[in-house]
Residue, then its C-alpha position, 0 to 999 in steps of 0.5 A: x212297122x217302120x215300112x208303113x210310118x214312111x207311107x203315113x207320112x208321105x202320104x200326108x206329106x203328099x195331102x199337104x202339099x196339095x193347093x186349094x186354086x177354087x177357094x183361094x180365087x177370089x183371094x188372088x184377085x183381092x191382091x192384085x188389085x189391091x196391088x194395082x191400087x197401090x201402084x196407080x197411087x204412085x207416080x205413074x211414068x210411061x214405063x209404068x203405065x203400061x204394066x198397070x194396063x197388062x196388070x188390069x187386063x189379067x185380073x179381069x181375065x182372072x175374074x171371067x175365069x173364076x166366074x166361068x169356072x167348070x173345072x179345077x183347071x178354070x180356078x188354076x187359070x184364074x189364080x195364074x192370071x191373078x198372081x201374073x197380074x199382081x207381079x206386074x203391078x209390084x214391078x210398076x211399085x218397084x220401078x216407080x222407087x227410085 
């Protein structure tokens, strides 16, 4: 009995676990842009401008992904290039604080 607890519960521990890339998407790309807005709001530099350009480039990357998509692998791409850009946009935001 105790045998088939443990596999219950690995198994839904398993299930949980388990990202939905083709629906979150469009989220991802939401916050990155969201986050390159909130960084082009700020007081762009020369360190920063070329973050915001690398971060434009992968959310528009991301949405030719998202729009193209075959497989789950095409959504998985494009959820990557999306937080990739959104990390790019926060280091412009942290780098414009002194």
């Amino acid at each position: 009995m105790r045998f088939f607890v443990v596999l219950a519960l690995s198994g839904a521990l398993v299930l949980a676990g388990t990202p939905s890339w083709a629906f979150n998407c469009p989220v991802a790309i939401k916050q990155a842009e969201d986050l390159i807005k909130k960084a082009e709001a700020g007081k762009v530099s020369p360190d920063t401008e070329p973050l915001i350009d690398e971060a434009k480039k992968l959310v528009a990357e991301a949405k030719a992904h998202h729009e193209n998509a075959k497989t789950k692998r095409d959504h998985g791409d494009s959820i990557r290039k999306a937080k990739t850009a959104a990390a790019f946009a926060e280091e412009a935001i942290t780098l414009q604080n002194p």
